[in-house]
C-alpha positions in Angstrom: 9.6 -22.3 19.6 11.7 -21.8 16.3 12.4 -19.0 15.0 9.8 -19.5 11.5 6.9 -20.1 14.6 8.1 -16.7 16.3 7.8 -14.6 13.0 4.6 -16.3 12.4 3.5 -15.0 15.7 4.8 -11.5 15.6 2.7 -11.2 11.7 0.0 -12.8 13.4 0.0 -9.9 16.3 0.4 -7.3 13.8 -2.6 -8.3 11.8 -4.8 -8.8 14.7 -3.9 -5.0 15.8 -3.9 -3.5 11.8 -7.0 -5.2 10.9 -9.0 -4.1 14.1 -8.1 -0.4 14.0 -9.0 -0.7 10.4 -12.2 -2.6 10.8 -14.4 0.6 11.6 -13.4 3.3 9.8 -14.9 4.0 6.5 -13.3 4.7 2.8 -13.9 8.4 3.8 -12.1 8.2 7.3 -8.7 6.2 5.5 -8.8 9.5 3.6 -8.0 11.2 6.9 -4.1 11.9 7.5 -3.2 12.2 11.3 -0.9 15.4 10.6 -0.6 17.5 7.9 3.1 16.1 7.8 1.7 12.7 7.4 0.0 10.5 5.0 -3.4 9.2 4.5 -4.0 5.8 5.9 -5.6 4.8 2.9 -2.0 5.7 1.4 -0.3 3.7 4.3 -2.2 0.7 3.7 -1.5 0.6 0.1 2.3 1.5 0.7 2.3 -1.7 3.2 0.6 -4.1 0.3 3.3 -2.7 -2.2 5.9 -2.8 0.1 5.2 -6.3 1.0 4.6 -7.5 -2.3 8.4 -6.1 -3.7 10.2 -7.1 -0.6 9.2 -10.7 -1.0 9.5 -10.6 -4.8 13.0 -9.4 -4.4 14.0 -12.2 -2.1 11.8 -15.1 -3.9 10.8 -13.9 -7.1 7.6 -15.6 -8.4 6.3 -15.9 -4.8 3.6 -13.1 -4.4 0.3 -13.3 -6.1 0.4 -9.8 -8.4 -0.9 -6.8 -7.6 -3.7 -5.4 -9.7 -2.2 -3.5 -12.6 -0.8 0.1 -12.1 -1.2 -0.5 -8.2 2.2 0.0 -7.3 2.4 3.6 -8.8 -1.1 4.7 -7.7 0.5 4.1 -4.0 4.3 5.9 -4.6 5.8 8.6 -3.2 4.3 10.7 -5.6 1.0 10.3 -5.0 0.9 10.5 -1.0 0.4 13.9 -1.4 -3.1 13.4 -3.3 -6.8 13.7 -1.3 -8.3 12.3 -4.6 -10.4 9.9 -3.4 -11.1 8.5 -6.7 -7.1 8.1 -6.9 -7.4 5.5 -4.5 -8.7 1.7 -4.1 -11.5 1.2 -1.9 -11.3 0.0 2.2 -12.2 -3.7 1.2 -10.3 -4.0 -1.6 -7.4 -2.8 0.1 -8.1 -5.2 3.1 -8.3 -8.4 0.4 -5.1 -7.5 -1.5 -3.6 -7.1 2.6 -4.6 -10.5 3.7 -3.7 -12.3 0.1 0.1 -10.8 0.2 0.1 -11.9 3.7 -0.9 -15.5 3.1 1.4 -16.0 0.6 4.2 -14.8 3.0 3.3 -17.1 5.3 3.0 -19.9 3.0 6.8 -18.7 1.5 7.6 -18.5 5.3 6.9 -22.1 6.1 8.9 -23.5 3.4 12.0 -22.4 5.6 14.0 -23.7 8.0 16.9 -22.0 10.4 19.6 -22.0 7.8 17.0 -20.3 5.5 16.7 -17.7 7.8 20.0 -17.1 8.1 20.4 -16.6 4.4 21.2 -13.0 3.4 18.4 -11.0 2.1 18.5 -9.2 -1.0 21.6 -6.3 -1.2 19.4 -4.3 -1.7 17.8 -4.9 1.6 20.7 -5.7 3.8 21.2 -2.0 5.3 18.1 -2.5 7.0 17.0 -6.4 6.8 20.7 -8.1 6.3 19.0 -11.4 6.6 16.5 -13.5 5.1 15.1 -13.9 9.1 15.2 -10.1 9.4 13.2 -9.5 6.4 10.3 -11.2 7.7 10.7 -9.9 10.8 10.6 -6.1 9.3 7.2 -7.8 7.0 6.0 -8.6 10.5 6.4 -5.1 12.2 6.2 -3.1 9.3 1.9 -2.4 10.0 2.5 -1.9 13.6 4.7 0.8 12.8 2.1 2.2 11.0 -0.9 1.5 13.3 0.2 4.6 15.7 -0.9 6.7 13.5 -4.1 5.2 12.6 -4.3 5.7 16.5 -4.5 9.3 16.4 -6.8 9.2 13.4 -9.2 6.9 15.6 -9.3 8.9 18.8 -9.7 12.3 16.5 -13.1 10.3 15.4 -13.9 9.6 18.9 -13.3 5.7 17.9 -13.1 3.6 21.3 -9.0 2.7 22.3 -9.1 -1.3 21.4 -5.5 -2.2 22.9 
């Protein structure tokens, strides 16, 4: 296996496991924050669609299909805080804009070989993704490390464990 086929797999994994703990909980339930501390998971999905849309823009601008107008700000740091509802996209919406930013990773993702990889990501990027290899890598774990929160969320509803 080379190393575009073992990113490919670890995004695949962490889509499987995002998109089922997602799959039964309502617009009102990714409303629910797992602490007080934390943020909503309707928050954290839209933080994961931004993030993944400017991570890939900065490394291959022109790449990512755009995000709907104003999305990027209705998901910042300074809105986390809100319970507005209304503030927020919808589950499904979310979950489209999710799969569309992934596809076109994938599709940026296949037109790369080793030395591509190897390249170094943005400067921007490097302290915590130094390569072009590591940057997908951190697209392909950057739900997971999200997904133990929706845990907690989940077993607060009395939501069956799935993994």
């Amino acid at each position: 296996m080379d190393a575009g086929a073992a990113l490919k797999q670890v995004m695949g994994l962490s889509d499987m496991v995002s998109f089922s703990y997602l799959e039964d909980l309502t617009d009102d339930q990714l409303m629910l924050r797992p602490h007080s501390g934390c943020n909503h998971l309707n928050w954290q999905v839209g933080h994961l669609i931004s993030s993944e849309n400017h991570i890939m823009e900065s490394a291959f601008p022109g790449s990512m299909p755009k995000l709907p107008d104003g999305f990027s700000e209705r998901y910042s740091k300074e809105t986390a805080s809100s319970n507005d509802a209304s503030a927020f996209l919808k589950k499904d919406e979310l979950i489209r804009l999710a799969k569309e930013q992934r596809t076109a990773t994938l599709a940026k993702l296949d037109t790369l070989d080793g030395s591509g990889l190897d390249q170094p990501a943005p400067e921007a990027m490097q302290s915590y993704a130094p390569t072009i290899g590591a940057m997908f890598a951190l697209l392909g774990t950057h739900w997971m490390m999200h997904c133990g929160q929706w845990v907690v969320v989940r077993r607060e509803l009395g939501k069956p464990a799935l993994f």
